[in-house]
Backbone as a chain_set.jsonl record, in Angstrom:
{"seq": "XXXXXXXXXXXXXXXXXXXXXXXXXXXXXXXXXXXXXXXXXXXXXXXXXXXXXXXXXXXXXXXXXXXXXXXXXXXXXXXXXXXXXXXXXXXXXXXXXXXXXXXXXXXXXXXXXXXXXXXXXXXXXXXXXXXXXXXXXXXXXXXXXXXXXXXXXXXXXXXXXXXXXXXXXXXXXXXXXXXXXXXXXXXXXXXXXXXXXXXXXXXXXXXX", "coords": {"N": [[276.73, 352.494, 115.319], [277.245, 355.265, 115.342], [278.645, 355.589, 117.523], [281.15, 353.974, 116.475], [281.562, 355.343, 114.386], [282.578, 357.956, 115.774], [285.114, 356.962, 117.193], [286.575, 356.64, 115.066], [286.925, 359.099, 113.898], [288.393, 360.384, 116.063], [290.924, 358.767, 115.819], [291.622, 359.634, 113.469], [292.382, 362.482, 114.27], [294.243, 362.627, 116.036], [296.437, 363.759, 115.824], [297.872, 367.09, 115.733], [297.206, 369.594, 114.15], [298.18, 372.327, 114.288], [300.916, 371.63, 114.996], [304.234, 372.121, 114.078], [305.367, 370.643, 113.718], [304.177, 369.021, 112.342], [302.109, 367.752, 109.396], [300.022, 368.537, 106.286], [298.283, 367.176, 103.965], [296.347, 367.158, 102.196], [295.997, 368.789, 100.09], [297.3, 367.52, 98.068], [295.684, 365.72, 97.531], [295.241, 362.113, 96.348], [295.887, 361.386, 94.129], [298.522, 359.403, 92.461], [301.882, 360.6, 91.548], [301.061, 363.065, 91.648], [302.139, 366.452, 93.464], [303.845, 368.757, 95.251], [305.777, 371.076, 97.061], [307.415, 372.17, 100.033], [307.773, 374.771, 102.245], [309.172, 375.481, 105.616], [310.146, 377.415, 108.52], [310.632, 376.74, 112.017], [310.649, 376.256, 115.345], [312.992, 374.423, 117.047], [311.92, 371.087, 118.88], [312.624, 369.706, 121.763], [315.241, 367.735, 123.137], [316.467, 367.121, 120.792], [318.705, 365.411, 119.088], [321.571, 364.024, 120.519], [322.095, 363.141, 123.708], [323.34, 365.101, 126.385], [325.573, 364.908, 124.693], [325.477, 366.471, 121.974], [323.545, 368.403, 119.601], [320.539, 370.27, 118.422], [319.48, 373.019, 120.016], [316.989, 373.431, 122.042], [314.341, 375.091, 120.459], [315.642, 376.766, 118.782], [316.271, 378.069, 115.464], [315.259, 375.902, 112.679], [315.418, 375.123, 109.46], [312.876, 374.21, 107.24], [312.617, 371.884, 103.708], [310.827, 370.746, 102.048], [309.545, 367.611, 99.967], [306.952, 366.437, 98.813], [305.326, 363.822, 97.501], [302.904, 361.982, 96.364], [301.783, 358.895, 96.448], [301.265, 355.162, 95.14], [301.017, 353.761, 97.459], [301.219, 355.868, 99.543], [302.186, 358.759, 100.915], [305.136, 360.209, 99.594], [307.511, 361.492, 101.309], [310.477, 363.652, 100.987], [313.045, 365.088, 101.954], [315.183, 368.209, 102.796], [316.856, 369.492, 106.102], [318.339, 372.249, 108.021], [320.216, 373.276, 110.113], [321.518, 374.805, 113.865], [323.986, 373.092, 115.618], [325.023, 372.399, 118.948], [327.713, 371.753, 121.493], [329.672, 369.682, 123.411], [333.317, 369.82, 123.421], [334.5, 366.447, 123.112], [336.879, 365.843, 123.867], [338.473, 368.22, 124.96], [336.539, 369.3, 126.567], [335.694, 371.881, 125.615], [333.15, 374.228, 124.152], [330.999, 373.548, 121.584], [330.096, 374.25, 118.456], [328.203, 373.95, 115.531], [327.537, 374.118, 112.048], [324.573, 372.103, 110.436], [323.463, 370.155, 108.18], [321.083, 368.176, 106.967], [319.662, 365.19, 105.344], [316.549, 363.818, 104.133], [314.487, 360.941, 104.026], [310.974, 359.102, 103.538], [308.337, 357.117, 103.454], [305.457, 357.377, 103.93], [302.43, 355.783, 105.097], [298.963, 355.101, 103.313], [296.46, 354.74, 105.672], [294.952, 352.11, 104.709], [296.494, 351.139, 102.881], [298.893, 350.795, 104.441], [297.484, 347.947, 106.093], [296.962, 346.382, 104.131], [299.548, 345.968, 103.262], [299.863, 344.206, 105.773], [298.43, 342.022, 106.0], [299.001, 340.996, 103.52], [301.777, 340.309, 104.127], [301.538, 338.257, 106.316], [302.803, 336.433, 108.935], [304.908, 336.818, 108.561], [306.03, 339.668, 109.039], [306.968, 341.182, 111.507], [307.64, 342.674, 115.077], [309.554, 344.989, 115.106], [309.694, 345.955, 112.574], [307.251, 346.891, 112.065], [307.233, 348.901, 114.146], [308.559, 350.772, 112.542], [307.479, 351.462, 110.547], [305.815, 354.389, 109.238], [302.29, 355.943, 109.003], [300.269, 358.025, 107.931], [297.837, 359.727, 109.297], [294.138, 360.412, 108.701], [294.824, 362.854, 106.548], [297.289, 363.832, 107.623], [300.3, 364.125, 108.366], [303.008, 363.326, 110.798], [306.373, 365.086, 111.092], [308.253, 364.829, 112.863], [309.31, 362.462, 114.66], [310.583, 361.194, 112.62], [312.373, 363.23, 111.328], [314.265, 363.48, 114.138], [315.701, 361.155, 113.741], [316.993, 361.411, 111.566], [318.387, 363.358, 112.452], [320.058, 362.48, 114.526], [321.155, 360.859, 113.338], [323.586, 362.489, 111.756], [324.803, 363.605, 113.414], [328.147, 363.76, 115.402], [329.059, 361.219, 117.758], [331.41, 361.591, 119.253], [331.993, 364.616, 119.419], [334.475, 366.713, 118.126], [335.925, 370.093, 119.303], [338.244, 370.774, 117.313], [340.065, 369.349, 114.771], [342.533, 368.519, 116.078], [342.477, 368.74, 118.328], [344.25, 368.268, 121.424], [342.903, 367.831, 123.819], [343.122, 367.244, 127.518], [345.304, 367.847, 130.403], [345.943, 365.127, 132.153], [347.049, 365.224, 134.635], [346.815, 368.264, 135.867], [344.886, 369.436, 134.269], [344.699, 371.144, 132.661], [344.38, 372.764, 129.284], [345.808, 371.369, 126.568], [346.267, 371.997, 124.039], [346.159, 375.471, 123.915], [348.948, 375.349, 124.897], [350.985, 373.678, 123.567], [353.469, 372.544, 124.484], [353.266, 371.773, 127.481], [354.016, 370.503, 130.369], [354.824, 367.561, 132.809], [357.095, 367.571, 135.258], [358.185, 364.364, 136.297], [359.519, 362.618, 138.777], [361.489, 359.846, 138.349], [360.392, 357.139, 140.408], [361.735, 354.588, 141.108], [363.794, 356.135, 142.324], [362.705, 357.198, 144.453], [363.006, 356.956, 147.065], [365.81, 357.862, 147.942], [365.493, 360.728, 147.776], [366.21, 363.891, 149.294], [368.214, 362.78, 151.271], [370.797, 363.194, 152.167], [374.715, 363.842, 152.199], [376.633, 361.601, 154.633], [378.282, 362.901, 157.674], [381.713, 362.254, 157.372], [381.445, 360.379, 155.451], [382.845, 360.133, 153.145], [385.303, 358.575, 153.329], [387.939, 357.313, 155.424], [390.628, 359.041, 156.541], [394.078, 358.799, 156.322]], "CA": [[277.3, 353.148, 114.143], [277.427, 356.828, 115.82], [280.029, 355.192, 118.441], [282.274, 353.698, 115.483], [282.274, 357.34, 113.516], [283.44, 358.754, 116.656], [286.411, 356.428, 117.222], [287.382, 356.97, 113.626], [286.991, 360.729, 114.126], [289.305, 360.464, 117.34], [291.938, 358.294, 115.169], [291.887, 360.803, 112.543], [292.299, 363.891, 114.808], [295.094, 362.335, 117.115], [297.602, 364.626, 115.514], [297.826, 368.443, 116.283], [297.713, 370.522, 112.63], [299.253, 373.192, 114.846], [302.11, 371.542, 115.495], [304.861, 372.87, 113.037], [306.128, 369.415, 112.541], [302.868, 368.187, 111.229], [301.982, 368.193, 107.693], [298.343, 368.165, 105.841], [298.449, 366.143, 102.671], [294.95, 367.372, 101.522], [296.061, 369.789, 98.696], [298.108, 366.678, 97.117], [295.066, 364.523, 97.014], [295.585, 360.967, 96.266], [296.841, 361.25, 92.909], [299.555, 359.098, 91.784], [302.355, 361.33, 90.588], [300.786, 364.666, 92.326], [303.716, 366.706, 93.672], [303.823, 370.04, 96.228], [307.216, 371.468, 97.678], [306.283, 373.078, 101.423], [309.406, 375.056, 103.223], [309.021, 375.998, 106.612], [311.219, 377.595, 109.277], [310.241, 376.584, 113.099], [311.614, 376.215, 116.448], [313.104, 373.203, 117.326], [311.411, 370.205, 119.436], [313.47, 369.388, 122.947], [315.813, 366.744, 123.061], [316.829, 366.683, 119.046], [320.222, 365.206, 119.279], [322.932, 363.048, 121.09], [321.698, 363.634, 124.842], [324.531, 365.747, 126.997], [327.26, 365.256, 123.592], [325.499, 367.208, 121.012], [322.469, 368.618, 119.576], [319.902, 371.298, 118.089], [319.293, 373.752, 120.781], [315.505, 373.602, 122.189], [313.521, 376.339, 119.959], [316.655, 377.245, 117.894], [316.047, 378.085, 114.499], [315.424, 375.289, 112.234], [314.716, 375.234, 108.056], [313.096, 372.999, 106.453], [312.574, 372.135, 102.775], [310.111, 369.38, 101.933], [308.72, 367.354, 98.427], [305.656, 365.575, 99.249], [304.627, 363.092, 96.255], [301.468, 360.972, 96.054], [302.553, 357.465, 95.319], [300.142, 354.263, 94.89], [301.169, 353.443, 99.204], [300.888, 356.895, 100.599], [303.197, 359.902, 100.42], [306.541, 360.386, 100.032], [308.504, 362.631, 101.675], [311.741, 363.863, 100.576], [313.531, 366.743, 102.275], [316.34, 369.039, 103.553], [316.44, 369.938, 106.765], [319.269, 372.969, 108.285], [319.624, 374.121, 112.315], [322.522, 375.265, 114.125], [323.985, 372.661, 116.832], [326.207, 373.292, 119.82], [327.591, 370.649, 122.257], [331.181, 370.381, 124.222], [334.228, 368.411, 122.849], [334.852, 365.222, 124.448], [338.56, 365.843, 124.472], [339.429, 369.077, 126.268], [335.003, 369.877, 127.045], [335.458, 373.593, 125.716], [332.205, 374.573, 123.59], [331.432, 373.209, 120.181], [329.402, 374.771, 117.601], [328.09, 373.661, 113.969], [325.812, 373.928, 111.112], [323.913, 370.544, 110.508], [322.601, 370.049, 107.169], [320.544, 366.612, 107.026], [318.339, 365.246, 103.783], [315.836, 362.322, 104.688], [313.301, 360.26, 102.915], [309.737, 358.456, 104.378], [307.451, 356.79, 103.067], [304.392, 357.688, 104.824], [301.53, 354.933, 104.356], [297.563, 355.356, 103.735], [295.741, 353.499, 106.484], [294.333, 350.907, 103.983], [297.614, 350.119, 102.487], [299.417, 349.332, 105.667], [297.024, 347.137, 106.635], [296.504, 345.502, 103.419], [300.549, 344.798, 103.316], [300.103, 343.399, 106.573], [297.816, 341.074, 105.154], [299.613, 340.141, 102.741], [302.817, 339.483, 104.518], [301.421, 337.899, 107.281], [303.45, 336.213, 109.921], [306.658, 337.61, 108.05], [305.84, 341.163, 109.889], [307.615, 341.226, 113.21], [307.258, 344.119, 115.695], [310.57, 345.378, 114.8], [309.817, 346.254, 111.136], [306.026, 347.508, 112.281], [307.529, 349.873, 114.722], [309.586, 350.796, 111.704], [306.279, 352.354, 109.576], [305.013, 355.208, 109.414], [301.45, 356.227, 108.56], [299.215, 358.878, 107.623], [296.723, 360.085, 110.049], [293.331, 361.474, 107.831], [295.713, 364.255, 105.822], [298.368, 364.457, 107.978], [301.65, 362.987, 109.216], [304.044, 363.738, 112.151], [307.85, 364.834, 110.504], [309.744, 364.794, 114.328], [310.694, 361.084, 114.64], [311.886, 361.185, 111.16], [313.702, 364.35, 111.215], [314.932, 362.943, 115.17], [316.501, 359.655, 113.415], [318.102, 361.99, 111.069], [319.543, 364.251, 112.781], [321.113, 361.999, 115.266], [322.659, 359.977, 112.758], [324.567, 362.633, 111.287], [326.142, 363.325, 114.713], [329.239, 362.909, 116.395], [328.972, 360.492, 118.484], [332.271, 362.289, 120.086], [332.581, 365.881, 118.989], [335.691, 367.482, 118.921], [336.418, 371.56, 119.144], [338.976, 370.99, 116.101], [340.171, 367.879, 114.396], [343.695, 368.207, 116.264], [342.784, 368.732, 119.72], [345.151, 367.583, 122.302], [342.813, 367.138, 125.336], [343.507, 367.857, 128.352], [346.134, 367.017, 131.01], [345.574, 364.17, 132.848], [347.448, 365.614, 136.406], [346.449, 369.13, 136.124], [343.45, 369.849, 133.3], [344.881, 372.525, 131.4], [343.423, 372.516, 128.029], [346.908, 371.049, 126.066], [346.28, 372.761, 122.778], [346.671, 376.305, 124.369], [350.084, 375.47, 125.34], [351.387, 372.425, 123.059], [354.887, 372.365, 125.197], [352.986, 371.809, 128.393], [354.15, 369.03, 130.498], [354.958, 368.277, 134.797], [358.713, 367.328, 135.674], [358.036, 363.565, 136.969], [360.332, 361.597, 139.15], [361.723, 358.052, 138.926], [359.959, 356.215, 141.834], [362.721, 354.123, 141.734], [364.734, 356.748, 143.36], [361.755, 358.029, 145.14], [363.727, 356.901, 148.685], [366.768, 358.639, 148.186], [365.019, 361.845, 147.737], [366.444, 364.393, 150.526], [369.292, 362.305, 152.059], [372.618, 363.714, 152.242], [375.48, 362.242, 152.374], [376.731, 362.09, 156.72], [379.898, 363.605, 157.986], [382.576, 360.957, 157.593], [381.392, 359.223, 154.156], [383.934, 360.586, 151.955], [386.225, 357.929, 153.802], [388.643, 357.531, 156.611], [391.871, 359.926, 155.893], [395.089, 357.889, 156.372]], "C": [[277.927, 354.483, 114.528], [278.851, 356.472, 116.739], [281.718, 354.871, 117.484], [282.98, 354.816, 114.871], [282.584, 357.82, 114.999], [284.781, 358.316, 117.119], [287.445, 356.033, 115.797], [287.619, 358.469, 113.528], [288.492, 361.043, 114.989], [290.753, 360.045, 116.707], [292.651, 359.283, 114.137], [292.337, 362.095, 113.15], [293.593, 363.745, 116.197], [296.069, 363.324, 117.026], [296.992, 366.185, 115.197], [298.071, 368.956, 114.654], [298.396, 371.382, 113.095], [300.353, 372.81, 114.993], [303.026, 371.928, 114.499], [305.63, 371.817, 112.591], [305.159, 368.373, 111.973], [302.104, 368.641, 109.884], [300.553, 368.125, 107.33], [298.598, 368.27, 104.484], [297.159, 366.373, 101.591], [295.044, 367.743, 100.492], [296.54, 368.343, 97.413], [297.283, 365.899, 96.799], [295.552, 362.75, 96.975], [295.918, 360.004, 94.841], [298.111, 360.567, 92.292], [300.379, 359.757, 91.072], [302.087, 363.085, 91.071], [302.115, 365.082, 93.332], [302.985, 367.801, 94.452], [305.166, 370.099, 97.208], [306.303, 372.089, 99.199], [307.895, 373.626, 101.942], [308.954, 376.167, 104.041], [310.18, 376.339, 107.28], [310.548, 377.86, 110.679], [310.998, 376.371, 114.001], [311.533, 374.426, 116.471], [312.921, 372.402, 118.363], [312.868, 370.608, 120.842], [313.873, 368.598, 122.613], [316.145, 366.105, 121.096], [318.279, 366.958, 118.697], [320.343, 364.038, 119.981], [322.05, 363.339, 122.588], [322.77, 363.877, 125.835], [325.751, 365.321, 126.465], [326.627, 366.404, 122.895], [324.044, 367.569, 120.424], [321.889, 369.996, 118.977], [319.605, 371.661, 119.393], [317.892, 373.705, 120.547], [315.194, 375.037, 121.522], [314.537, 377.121, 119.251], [315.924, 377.361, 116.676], [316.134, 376.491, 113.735], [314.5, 375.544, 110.552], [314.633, 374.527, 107.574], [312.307, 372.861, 104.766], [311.759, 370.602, 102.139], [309.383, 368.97, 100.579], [307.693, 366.377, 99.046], [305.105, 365.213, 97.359], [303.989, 361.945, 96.556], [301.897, 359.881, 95.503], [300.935, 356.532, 95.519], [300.066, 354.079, 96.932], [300.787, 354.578, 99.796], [301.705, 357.858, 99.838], [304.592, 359.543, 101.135], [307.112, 361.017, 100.124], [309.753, 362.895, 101.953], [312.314, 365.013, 101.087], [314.937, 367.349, 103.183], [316.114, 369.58, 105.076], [318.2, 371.09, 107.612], [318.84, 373.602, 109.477], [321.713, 374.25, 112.377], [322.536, 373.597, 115.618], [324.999, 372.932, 117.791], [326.236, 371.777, 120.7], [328.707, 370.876, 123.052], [332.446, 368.56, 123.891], [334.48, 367.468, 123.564], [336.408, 364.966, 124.463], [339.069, 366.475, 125.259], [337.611, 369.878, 127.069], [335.503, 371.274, 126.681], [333.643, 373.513, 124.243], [332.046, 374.184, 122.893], [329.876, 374.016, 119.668], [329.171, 374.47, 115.764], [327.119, 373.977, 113.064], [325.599, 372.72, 110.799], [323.074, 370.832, 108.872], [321.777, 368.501, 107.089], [319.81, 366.112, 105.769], [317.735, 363.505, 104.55], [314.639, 362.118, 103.62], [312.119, 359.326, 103.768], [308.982, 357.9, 103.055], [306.146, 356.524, 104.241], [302.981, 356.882, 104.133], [299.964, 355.037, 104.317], [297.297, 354.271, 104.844], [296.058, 352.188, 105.969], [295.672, 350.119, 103.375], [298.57, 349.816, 103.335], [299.16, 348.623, 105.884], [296.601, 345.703, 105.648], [297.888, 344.848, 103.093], [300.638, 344.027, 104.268], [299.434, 342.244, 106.547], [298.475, 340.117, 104.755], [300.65, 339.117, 103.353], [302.51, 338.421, 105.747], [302.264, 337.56, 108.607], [304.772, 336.9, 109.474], [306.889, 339.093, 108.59], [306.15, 340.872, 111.515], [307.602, 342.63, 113.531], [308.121, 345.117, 115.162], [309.992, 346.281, 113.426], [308.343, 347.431, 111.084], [306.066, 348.509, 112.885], [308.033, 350.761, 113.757], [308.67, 352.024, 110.504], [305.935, 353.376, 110.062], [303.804, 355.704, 108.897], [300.531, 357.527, 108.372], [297.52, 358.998, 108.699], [295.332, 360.772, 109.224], [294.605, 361.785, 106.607], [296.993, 364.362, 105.791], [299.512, 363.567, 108.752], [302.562, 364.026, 109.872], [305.624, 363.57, 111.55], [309.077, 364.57, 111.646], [310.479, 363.494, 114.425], [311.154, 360.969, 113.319], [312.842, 362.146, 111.031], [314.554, 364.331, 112.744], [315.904, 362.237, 114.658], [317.498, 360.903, 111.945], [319.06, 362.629, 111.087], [320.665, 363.66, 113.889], [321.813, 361.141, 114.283], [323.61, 360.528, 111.853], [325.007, 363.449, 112.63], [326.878, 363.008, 114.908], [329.165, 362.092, 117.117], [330.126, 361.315, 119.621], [332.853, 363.226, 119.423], [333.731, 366.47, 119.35], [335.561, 369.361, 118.541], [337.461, 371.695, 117.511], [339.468, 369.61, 116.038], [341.758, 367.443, 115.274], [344.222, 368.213, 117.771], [343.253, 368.134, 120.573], [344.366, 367.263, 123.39], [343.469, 367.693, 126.032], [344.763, 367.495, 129.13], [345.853, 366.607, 131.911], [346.104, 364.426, 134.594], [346.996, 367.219, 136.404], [345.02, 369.711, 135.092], [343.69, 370.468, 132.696], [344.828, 371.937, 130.46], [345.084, 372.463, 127.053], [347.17, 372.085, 124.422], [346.518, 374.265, 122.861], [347.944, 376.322, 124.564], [350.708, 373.985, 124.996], [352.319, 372.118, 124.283], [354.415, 371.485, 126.727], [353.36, 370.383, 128.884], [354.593, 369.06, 132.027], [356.497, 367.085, 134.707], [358.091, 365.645, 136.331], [359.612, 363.317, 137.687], [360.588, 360.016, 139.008], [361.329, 357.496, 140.288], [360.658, 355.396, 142.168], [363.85, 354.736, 142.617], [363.768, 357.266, 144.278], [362.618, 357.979, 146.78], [364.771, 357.313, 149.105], [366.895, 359.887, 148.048], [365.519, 362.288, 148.71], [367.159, 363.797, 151.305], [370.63, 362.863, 151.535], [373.652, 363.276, 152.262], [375.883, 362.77, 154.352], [378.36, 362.608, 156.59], [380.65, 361.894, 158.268], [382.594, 359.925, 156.245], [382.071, 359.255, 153.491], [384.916, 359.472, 152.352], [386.904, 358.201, 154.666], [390.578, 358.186, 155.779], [393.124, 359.068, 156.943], [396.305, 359.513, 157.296]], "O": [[279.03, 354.797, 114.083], [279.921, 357.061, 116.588], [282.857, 355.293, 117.684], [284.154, 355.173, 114.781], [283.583, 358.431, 114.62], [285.595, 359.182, 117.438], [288.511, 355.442, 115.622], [288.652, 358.882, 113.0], [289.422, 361.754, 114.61], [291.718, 360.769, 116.95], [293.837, 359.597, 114.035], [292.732, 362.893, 112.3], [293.767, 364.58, 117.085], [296.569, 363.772, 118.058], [295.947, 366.429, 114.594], [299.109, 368.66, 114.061], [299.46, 371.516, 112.492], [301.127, 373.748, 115.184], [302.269, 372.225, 113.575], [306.339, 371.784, 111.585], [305.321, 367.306, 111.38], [301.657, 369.743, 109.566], [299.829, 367.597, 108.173], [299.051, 369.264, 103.916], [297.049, 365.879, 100.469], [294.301, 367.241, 99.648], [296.177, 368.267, 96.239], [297.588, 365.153, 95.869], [296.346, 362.388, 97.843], [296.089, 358.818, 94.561], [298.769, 361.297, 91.55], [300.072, 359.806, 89.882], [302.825, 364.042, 90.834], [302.896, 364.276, 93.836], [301.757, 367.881, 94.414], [305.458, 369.197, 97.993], [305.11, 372.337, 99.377], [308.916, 372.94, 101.974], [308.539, 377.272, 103.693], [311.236, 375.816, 106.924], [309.939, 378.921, 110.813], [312.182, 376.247, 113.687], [310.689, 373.584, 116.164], [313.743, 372.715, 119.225], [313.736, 371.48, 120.804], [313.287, 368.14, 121.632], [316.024, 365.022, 120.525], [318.88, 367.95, 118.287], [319.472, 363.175, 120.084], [321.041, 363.979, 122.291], [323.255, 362.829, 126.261], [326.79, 365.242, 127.12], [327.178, 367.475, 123.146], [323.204, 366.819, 120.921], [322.691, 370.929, 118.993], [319.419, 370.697, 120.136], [317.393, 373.84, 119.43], [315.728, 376.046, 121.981], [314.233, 378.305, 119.108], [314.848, 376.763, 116.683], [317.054, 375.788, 114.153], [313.355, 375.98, 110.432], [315.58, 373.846, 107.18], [311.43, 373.694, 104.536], [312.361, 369.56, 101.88], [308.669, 369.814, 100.037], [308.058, 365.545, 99.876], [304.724, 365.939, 96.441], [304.582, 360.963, 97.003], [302.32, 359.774, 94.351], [299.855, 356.993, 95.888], [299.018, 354.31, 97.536], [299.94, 354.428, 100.677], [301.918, 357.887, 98.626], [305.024, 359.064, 102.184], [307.579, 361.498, 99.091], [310.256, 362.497, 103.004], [311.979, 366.055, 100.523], [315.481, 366.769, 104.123], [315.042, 370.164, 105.227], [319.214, 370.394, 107.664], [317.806, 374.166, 109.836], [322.645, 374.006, 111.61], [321.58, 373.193, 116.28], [325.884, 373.722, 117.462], [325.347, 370.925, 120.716], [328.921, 372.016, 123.463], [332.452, 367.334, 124.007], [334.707, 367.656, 124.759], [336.983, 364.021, 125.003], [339.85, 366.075, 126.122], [337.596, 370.781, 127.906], [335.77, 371.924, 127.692], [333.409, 372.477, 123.622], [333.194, 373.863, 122.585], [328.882, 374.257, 120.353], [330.003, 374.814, 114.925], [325.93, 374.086, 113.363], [326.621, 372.04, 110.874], [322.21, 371.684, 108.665], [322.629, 367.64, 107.31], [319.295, 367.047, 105.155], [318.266, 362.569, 105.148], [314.111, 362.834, 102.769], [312.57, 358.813, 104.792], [309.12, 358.284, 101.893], [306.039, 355.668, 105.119], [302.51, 357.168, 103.032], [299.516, 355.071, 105.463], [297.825, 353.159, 104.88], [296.899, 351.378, 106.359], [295.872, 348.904, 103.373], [299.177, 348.752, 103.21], [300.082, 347.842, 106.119], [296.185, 344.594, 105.982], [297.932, 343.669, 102.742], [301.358, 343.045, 104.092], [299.958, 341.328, 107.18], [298.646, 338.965, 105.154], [300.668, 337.887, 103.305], [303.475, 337.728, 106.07], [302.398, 338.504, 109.386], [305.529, 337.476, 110.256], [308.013, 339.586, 108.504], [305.448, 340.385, 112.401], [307.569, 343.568, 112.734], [307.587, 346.139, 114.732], [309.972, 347.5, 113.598], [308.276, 348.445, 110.388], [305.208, 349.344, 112.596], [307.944, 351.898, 114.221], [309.092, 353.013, 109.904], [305.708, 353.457, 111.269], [304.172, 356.176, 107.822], [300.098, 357.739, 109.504], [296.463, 358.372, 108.625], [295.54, 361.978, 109.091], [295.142, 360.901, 105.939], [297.756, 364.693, 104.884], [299.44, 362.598, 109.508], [302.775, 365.198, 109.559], [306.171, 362.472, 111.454], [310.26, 364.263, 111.497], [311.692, 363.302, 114.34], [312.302, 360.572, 113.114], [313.999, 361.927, 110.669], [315.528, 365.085, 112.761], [317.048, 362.539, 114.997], [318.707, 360.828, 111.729], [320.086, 362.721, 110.413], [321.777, 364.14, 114.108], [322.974, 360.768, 114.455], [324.372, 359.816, 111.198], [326.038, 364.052, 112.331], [326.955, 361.786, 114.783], [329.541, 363.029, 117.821], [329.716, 361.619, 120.741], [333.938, 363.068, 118.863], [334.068, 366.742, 120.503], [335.08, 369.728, 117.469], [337.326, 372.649, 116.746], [339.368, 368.806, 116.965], [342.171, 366.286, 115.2], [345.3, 367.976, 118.317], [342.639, 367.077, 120.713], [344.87, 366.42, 124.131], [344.318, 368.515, 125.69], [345.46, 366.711, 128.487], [345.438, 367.364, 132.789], [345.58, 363.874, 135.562], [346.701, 367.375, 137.589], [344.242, 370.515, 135.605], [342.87, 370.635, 131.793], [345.11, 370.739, 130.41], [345.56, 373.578, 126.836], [348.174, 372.666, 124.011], [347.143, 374.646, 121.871], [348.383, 377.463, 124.424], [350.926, 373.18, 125.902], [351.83, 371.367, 125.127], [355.169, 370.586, 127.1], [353.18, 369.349, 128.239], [354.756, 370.137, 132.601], [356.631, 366.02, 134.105], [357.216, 365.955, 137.14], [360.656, 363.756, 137.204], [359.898, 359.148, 139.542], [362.152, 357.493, 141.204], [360.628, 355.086, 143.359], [364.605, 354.135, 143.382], [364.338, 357.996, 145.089], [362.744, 358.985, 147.478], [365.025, 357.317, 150.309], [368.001, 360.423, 148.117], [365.585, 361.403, 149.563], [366.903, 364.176, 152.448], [371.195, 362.772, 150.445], [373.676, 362.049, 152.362], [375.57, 363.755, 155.02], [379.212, 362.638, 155.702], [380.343, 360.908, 158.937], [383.391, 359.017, 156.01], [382.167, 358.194, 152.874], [385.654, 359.349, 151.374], [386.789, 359.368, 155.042], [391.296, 357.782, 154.865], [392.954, 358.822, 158.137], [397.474, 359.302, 157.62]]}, "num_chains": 1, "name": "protein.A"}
């Protein structure tokens, strides 16, 4: 019995209350309909973004603005979240810089009622959809992979510096938008072989 309460203890206690993206659900009870706003402002996780396009800066400012409501499944959490991101255009690579506003939604599940929809649904639960849940630890739930999946999907995928940027130039690199006009003298390669020939003494014709 003493062994069991300690691997329910351990389950319950997996998640860090210190961490600033973990929540504690205690005040809200298990009330149907119970409500509590929470708005924090913390540094931001590593790697929260695009990976070498775009992104919140490690330990940047980030604000966030959260509704936590008590449903019959668990809690649901509704919220704003605002950071600064920076990345480098994928047309001419000079710097990029933005504000990121994001809003996301969870449903965060008690123990008992994950396990009792998995029940229910039985074989109809594939890993996919199970990976897909999130649950309630004791009190408290973990907001990073949800506010991760949000913030990369309002990303660029390919940020630009301005919506009209020209890119670069393909034989020398200069950044095209600095200098619209910019451009390199080519040659016809079809004449490429008569480049530097002259004409010889005598071609003009033979003089009568």
């Amino acid at each position: 019995m003493r062994a069991a309460a300690a691997g329910s203890q351990e389950t319950l206690n997996r998640l860090d209350h210190r961490d600033p993206l973990v929540f504690d659900t205690h005040e809200l009870g298990r009330r149907p309909g119970s409500l509590r706003k929470v708005a924090r402002t913390l540094e931001a996780p590593a790697e929260l973004g695009i990976a070498d396009v775009i992104g919140v800066p490690e330990k940047s400012e980030i604000t966030l603005e959260l509704r936590l409501e008590s449903v019959v499944e668990g809690v649901l959490v509704t919220g704003t979240a605002e950071a600064r991101v920076t990345g480098e255009c994928s047309r001419c690579l000079e710097p990029v810089e933005d504000d990121l506003e994001v809003d996301f939604q969870e449903l965060y599940y008690y123990p008992e009622s994950e396990e009792r929809h998995r029940a229910i649904a039985g074989d109809d639960v594939d890993e996919e959809s199970e990976d897909e849940t999130y649950r309630l630890e004791g009190d408290l739930f973990d907001l990073q992979p949800v506010l991760r999946d949000a913030v990369v999907l309002a990303l660029p995928l390919q940020p630009v510096c301005q919506d009209d940027c020209l890119g670069l130039c393909s034989e020398c690199g200069a950044r095209l938008s600095d200098d619209p006009s910019h451009h390199h003298d080519a040659a016809d390669p079809r004449w490429a072989a008569l480049q530097g020939l002259s004409a010889a003494p005598g071609d003009e014709g033979d003089e009568e």
